[in-house]
N, C-alpha and C positions, 0 to 999 in steps of 0.2 A: 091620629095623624095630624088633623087640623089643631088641634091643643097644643103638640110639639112644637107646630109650627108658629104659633102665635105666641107663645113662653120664648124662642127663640126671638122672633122680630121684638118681642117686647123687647129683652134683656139688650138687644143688640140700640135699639132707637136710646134707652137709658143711657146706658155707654156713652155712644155717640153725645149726646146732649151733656150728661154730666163734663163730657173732654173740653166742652166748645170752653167752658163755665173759666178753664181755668187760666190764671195769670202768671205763671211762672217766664221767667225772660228768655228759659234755653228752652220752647216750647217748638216742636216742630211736626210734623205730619209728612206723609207717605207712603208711598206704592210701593207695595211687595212681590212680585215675583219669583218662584220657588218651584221644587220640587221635592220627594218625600220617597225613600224608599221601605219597604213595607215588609213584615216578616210574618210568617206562618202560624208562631209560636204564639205574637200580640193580639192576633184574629178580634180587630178592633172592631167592640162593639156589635158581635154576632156580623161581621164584613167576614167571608171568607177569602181574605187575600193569602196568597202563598207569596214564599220568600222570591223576591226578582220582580213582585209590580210594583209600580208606579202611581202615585197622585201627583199631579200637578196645582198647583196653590198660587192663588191671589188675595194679595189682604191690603189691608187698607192699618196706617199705625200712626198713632198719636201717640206722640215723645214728650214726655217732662224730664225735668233735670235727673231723676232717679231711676224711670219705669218708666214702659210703657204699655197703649193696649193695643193688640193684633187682633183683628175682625176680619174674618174673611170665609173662605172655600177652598173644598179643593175637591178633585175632579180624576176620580179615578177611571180610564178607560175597562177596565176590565177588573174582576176580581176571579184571578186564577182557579181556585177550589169549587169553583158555583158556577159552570158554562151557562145559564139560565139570566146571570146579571148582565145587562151590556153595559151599564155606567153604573158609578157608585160619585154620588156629590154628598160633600162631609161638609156643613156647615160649622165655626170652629170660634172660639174669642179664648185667646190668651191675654196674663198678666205676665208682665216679666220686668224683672230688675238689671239694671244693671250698671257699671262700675267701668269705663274705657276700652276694656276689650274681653268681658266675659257676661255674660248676661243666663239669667237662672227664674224662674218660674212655674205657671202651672198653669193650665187651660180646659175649657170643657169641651166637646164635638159629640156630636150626635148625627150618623151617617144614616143619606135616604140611599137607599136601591131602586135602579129602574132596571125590572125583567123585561124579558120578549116577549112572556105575555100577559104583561099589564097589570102583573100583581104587585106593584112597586109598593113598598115598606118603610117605613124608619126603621133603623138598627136601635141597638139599646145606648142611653146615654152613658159616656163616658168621661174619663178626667186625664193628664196627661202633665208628667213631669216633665220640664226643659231645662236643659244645660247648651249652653253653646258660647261662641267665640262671635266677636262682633268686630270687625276689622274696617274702618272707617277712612274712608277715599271720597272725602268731599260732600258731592252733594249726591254720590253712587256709592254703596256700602255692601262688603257683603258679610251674609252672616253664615255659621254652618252650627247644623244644632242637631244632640240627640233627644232622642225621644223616650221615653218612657211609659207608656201606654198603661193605663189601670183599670179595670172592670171589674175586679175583685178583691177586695183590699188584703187578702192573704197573697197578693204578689211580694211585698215584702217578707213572710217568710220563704216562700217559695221562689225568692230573685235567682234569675238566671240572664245571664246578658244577652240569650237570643231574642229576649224580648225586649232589646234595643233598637230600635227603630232611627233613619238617618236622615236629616233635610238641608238642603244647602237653599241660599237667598239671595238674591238680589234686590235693595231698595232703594227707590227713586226718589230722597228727601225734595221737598218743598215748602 
């Protein structure tokens, strides 16, 4: 558990520091605001959510002219399938490109569970495809993106779209 978590901070402080580094002139930064809705079929990373809950997400994004990178969390109250979990906090860093109004990438998370009685876990690490629309209003933007969820890399013969997962966004550039 403490390994997880120290490969996680590391990977994330890297990130962070590699972004400060760089000199591009459309360089920007921002606060993410979001939501996630969750499907049965994706059962992310041994997380038993059923279709109808909820993570709520904050990230934190550092914009170059092409890409960017998403750090952040997100905060599931409940995972439906498991009465035993009362929160589920997904720590989570995406890559993603993109192009005026479509933006595409890929991300890793690795979800902790906290039980009622104390046997809180990390789930298993995961990876995740993104596709979404990026709809730019100033210095407030929102975005809506699906998800693609992979823990087995036969999902691609086995693709089925219930294992589509949906987030919409609000970010606060600075």
């Amino acid at each position: 558990m403490k390994n997880k978590l120290i490969i996680i901070c590391t990977l994330t402080i890297i990130c962070m520091l590699a972004m400060t580094g760089s000199t591009y002139a459309y360089d920007s930064q921002g606060l993410s605001l979001g939501a996630r809705y969750h499907t049965e079929v994706a059962n992310m990373g041994g997380v038993p959510f059923d279709d109808n809950d909820w993570s709520y997400c904050l990230a934190y994004e550092y914009r170059t002219q092409a890409a960017f990178w998403q750090v952040g969390a997100m905060w599931a109250p409940e995972a439906s399938l498991d009465p035993d979990i009362e929160n589920v906090i997904t720590p989570f860093m995406n890559l993603l490109f993109y192009d005026k109004y479509v933006e595409a990438g890929f991300g890793i998370l690795d979800p902790y569970m906290l039980r009622d009685e104390g046997n809180d876990e990390w789930g298993d690490f995961s990876y995740q495809f993104i596709i979404g629309l990026y709809i730019p209003m100033g210095s407030v933007n929102l975005k809506v993106d699906a998800y693609l969820p992979v823990y087995d890399w036969d999902i691609f013969s086995d693709f089925d779209s219930k294992n589509i997962e949906f987030g919409a966004w609000l970010n606060f550039t600075f």
